[in-house]
Structure formats: structure tokens, C-alpha cells
C-alpha positions as MATLAB code, in Angstrom:
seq = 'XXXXXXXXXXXXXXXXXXXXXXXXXXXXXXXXXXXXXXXXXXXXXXXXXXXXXXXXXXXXXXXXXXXXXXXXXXXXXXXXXXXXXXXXXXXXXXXXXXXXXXXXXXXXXXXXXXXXXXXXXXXXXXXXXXXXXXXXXXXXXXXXXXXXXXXXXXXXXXXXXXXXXXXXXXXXXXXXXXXXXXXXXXXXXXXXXXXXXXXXXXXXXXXXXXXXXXXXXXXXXXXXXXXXXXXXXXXXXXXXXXXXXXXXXXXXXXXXXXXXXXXXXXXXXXXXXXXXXXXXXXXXXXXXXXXXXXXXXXXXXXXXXXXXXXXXXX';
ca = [
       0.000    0.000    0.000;
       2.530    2.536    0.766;
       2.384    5.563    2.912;
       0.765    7.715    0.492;
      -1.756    5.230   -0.738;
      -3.041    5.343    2.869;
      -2.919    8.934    3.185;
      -4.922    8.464    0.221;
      -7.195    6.485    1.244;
      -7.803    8.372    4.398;
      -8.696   11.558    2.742;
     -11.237    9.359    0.986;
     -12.766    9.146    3.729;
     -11.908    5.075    4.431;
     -11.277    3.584    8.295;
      -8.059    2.499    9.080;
      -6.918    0.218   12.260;
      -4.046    1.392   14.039;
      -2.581   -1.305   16.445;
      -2.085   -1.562   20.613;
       0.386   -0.833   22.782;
       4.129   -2.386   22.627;
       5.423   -1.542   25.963;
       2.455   -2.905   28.499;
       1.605   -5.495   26.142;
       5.663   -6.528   26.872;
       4.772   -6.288   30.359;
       1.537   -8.050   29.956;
       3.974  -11.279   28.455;
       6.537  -11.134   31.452;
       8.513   -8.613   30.423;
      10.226   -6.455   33.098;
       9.904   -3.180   32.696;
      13.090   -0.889   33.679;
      12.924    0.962   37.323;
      14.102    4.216   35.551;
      13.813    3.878   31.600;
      10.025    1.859   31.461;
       9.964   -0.004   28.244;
      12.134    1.192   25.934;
      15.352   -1.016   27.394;
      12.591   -4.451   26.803;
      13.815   -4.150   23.382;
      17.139   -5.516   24.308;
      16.843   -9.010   24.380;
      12.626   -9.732   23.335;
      13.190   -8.689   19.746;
      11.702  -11.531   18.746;
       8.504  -11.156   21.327;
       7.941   -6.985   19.961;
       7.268   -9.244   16.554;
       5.182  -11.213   17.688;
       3.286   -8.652   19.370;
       3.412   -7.004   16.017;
       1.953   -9.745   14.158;
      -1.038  -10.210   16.806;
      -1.829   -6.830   15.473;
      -1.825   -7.386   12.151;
      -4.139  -10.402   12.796;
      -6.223   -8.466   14.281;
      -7.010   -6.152   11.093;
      -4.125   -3.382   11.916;
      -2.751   -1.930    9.090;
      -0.649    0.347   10.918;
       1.989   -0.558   13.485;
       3.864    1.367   16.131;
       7.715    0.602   17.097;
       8.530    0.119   20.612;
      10.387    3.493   20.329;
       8.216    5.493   23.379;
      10.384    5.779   25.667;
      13.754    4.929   23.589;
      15.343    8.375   23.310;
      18.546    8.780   25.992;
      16.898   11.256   27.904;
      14.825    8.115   29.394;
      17.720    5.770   28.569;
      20.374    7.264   30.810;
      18.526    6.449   33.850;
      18.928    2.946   32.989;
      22.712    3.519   31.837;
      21.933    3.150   28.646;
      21.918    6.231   26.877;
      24.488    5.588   24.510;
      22.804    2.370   23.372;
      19.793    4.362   22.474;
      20.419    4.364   18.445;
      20.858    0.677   19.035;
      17.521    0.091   20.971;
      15.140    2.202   18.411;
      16.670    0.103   15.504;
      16.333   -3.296   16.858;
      12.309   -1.963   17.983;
      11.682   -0.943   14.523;
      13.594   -4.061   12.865;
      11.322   -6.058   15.088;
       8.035   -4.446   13.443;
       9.413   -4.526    9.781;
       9.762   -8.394   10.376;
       6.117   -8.304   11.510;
       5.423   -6.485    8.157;
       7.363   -8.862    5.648;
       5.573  -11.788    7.358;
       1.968  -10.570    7.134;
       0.285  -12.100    4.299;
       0.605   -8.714    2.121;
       3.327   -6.682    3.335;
       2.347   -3.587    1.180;
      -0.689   -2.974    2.950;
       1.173   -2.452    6.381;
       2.590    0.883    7.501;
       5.577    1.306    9.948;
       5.579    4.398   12.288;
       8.205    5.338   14.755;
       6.844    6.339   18.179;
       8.406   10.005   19.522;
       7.000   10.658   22.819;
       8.355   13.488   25.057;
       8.649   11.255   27.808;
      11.104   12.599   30.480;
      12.363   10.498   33.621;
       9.156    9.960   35.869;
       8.609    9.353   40.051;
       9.002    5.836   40.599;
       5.549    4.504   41.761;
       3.354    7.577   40.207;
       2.974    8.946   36.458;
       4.581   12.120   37.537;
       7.720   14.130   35.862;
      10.693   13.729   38.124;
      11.467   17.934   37.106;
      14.388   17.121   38.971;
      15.726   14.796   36.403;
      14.219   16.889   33.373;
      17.616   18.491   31.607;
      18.005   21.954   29.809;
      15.601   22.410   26.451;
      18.738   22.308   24.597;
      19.395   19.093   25.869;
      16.103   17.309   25.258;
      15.592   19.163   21.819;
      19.222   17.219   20.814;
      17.853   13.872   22.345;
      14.556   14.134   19.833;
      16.618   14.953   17.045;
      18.451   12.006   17.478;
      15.529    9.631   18.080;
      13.490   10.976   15.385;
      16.890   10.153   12.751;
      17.388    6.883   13.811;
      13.515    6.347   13.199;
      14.279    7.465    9.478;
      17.271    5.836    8.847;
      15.812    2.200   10.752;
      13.101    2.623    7.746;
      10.001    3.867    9.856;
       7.276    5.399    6.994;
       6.326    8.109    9.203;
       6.933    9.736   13.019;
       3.971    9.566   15.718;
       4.217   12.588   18.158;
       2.616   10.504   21.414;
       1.641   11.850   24.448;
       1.703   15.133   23.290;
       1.011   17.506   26.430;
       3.196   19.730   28.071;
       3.858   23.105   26.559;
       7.560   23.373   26.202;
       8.429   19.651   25.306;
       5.637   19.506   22.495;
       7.219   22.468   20.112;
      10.867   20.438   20.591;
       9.808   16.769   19.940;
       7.775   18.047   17.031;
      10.472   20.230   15.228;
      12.655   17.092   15.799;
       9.883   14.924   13.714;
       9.721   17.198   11.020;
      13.436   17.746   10.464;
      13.624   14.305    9.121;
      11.263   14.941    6.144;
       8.871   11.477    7.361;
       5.268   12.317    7.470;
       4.359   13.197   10.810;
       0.957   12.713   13.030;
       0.453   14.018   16.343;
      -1.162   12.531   18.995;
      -2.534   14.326   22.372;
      -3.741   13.178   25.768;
      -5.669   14.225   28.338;
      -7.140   14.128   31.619;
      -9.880   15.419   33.597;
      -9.492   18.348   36.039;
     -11.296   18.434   39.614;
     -14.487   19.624   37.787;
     -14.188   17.052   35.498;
     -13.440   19.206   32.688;
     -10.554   18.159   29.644;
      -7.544   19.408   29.890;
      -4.054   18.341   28.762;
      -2.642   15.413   30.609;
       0.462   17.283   32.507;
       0.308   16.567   36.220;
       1.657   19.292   38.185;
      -0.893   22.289   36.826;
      -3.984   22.449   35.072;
      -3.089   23.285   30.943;
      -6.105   24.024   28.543;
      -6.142   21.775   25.799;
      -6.243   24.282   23.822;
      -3.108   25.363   24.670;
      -1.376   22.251   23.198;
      -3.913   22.553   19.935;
      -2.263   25.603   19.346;
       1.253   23.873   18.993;
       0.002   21.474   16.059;
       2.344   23.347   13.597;
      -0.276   24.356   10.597;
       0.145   22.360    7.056;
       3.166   19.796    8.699;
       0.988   17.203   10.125;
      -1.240   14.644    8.025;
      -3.167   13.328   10.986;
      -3.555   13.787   14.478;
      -5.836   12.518   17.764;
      -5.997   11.594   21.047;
      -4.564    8.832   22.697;
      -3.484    7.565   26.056;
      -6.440    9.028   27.665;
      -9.322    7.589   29.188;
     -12.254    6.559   26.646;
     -14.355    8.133   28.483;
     -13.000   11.449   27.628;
     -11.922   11.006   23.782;
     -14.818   12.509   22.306;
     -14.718   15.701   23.964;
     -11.100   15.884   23.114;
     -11.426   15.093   19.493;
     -14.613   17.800   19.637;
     -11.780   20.271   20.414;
      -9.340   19.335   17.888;
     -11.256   19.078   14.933;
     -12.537   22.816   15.691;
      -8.951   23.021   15.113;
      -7.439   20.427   12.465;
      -9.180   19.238    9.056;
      -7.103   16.564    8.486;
      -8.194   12.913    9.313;
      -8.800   12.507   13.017;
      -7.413    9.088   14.834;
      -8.441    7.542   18.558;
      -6.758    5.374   20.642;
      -7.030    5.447   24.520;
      -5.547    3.543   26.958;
      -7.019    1.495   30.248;
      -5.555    1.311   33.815;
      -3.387    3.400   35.308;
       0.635    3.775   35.366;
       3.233    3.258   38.434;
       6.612    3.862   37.404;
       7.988    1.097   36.183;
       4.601   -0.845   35.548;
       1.168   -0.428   34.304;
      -1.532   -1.583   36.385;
      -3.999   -3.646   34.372;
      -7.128   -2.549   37.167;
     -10.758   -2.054   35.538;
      -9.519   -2.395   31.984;
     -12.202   -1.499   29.501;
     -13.876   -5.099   28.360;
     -13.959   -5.482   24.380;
     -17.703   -4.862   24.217;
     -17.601   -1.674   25.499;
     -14.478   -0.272   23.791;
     -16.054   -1.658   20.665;
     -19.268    0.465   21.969;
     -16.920    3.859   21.872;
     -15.261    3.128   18.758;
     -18.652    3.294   17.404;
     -19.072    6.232   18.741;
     -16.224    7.989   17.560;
     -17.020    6.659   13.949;
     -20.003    8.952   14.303;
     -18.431   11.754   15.056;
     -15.555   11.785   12.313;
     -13.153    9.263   13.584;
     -10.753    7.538   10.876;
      -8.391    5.781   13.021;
      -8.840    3.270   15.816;
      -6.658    1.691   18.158;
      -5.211    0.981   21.499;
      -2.822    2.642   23.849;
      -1.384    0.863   27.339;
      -3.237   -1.676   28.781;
      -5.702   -2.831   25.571;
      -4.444   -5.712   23.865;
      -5.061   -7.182   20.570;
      -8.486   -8.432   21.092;
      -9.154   -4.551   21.537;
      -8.227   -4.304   18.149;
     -10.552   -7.178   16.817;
     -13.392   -5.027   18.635;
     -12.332   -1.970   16.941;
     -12.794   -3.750   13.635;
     -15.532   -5.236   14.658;
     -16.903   -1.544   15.249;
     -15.676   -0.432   11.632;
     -17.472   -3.412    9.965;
     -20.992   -2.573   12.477;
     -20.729    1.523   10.997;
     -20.057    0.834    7.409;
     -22.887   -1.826    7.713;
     -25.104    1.076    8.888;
     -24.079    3.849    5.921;
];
């Protein structure tokens, strides 16, 4: 299919199935996670279980698939004494999903994308930046940059921005994407606030969503959603950013709750009722379905499931 045959068939209007998670579906098949660095160190080592995770996906109807590249960039690494083994650990993650491409029964149909989160070193036990730990912008803007050109030259087809949120970090990780010349999408997450309004998902103060809208850079990105957020809360998020971006809008939230170094698998959303939402965001413009920590590939069956119900009902 190619990168621009999807693109193609997105602004066609078609549904496309994005896969699950890499890192807590690791975890979910005995992986350890790292005290310092989460997932991206799991590379080293379960190459050969990031494919199979890959393939699961692609059984499940996923047409695009996600490297295990989250948390991969040295600014996570060097907690874990890794940093200078970064390079290494994004290609081995993204050779592990191009294997999962060559063996799916048509290769051309399946899209690779390199994950570029601006993950910074987190509290152990809580979901909370360790500011602490968080370096000089200089600093982190040079860590994207190098993440985001391994991505290109491991052979990703295009850069997701995940877990876009704070203010200053989203600008950096997303000039890093798009010095590389890949296609870029950008994906956003949120939270609730105490009055159980939407707001970005940064811990330590209440930012608008808007706010982070604003930082989409205008005519650079060819999709963009919101992920690793609570279903609950997608559609009001995705209300938000399509009063701000035209493009084709994706979804993919996640389920449970984080603990540096593990996610907590507690009242993760059954398949019937994420397949109930993913109807739901169908109807309101949704192109792109999928899974963020804690779903799993039966998630992704629902999801299809849920494209195959709406297109029933045109």
C-alpha cells in the first residue's frame, strides 16, 4: 500500500486500524519493565517477542503498526545507563516491526511508524515528571533529534508525536519529527481536572487543551488525535481538535493506570464496550482506531468489529 496510498485512502474518507500498545503489552507477556527507563530497554533481548506482538496486530485487522520506540530516546535511557545504546535500541524496535510487516500475508498494505513521545524520567511509583531529572531544552531538543533520525534511517514510513502535552516539550519533539522529512501525526492526551473538565494530561498544573492545539504546527501534520487518555474522555477531546485540524482525526485510549515502572492492568475497559466507543467515535468523524497501554489485541478485533458494524449502517 505505501504511505501515500493510505494517506490516500484516508482523505477518501476510508477507516483504518491502528494497532495496541508495545510496551504494556511486553509487560503483559513477562517482560520487566526498567525501574528508571520503562519499556524502551525491553527491546534488548525480546526482539523476537515486539514481533510477535506485532503480528497479533496485524491479525487483528491493523494496518498500521507502532515501534517500541516510546520511551527509547537517551533522555529516558540514561537512567537505565543506557543512553548511549539508544540508536541501538530504536533500531532493533523498529527491525522487530518490519519483520512483523514482511511476514503478514501482504506486506504492502502495512505501515511502519516510529513512536516520539516526550517522555522525560518519571517518580518511581506515580505517572509524575521527576522535574528534577528533566535536563536543559537544549538538551532534550538534541535527544529528539536524534531519536526521530534513527527512526528514518531504521526505515520507519512516518513519526507519531505521542503523548503530546506539556507546553515546552511539544514544540521540541515536534520540530525534531519534522526535520527528518517522514510524514508526521500528532497525537494528544488528556485528563480530567477536579471539575471534570478536559484538559491536557500534565500533572503538576492544570493546561487548557487548547493550549497544546495551538502547537500542532499548521500544514506539517497529516493526521492527528488523542490517545493515552481515558475513553471516556476522547470525544470531547477530538470535539476540540477538529474545531482546530481538518485533516483525518485518529483515537486510541488507553485502560488502567501507570506506576513507574509498571502499568496496572485494574478495571480495563472489556472489548464490548471499547467496541461500543469506537462506534461512537465513527459517528463523530473518527478515521483511526486503536489501542494505547493496557488494551491488547483483542481490543483491536473489537475496533474492527466496530468499523465493519458503521459501514454496515451507511
Amino acid at each position: 500500500m505505501g504511505y501515500q496510498s493510505l494517506l490516500g485512502r484516508l482523505h477518501a474518507g476510508e477507516i483504518v486500524l491502528m494497532d495496541g500498545p508495545t510496551g504494556t503489552e511486553l509487560q503483559r507477556r513477562g517482560v520487566s519493565m526498567d525501574p528508571a527507563a520503562w519499556c524502551g530497554p525491553a527491546t534488548l533481548g525480546n526482539d523476537d517477542v515486539l514481533t510477535a506482538i506485532h503480528l497479533d496486530y496485524l491479525r487483528a485487522g491493523s494496518q498500521v503498526i507502532t515501534a517500541n520506540t516510546f520511551s527509547a530516546s537517551r533522555l529516558m535511557l540514561a537512567g537505565a545507563g543506557l543512553a548511549e545504546r539508544s540508536g541501538e535500541i530504536a533500531r532493533r524496535a523498529v527491525e522487530a516491526a518490519l519483520r512483523a510487516r514482511d511476514a503478514a500475508p501482504d506486506p504492502s498494505s502495512v505501515v511502519v511508524a516510529g513512536s516520539l513521545s516526550h517522555m522525560v524520567p518519571v517518580s518511581s511509583g506515580t505517572a509524575i515528571v521527576d522535574r528534577t531529572l528533566v535536563p536543559s531544552d537544549s538538551v532534550v531538543a538534541e535527544a529528539f533529534e536524534e531519536l526521530a533520525s534513527e527512526l528514518k534511517s531504521a526505515g520507519c514510513d512516518l513519526i507519531i508525536l505521542e503523548m503530546m502535552y506539556n507546553p515546552v516539550r511539544v514544540p521540541l519533539a515536534a520540530a525534531a519529527a519534522r526535520s527528518t522529512g517522514l510524514p508526521v501525526w500528532f497525537g494528544l492526551s488528556a485528563r480530567a481536572d477536579r471539575n471534570g473538565q478536559v484538559v491536557a494530561f500534565e500533572q503538576h498544573e492544570d493546561v487548557g487543551l487548547g493550549l497544546i492545539l495551538d502547537l500542532i504546527p499548521a500544514g506539517a501534520i497529516d493526521v492527528a488525535g488523542v490517545m493515552h487518555t481515558p475513553a471516556p474522555l476522547i470525544a470531547a477531546a477530538e470535539a476540540q481538535l477538529r474545531g482546530r485540524f481538518a485533516g483525518p482525526l485518529m483515537a486510541y485510549p488507553d485502560s488502567g493506570y501507570f506506576e513507574m515502572p509498571d502499568w496496572k492492568f485494574i478495571n480495563v475497559i472489556g472489548v464490548a464496550e471499547f467496541e461500543a466507543y469506537c462506534l461512537e467515535w465513527l459517528g463523530v468523524g473518527v478515521q483511526l482506531l486503536g489501542g494505547c497501554c493496557g488494551l491488547t489485541p483483542a481490543h483491536i478485533e473489537a475496533a474492527a468489529r466496530a468499523r465493519a458494524t458503521f459501514l454496515a449502517r451507511r
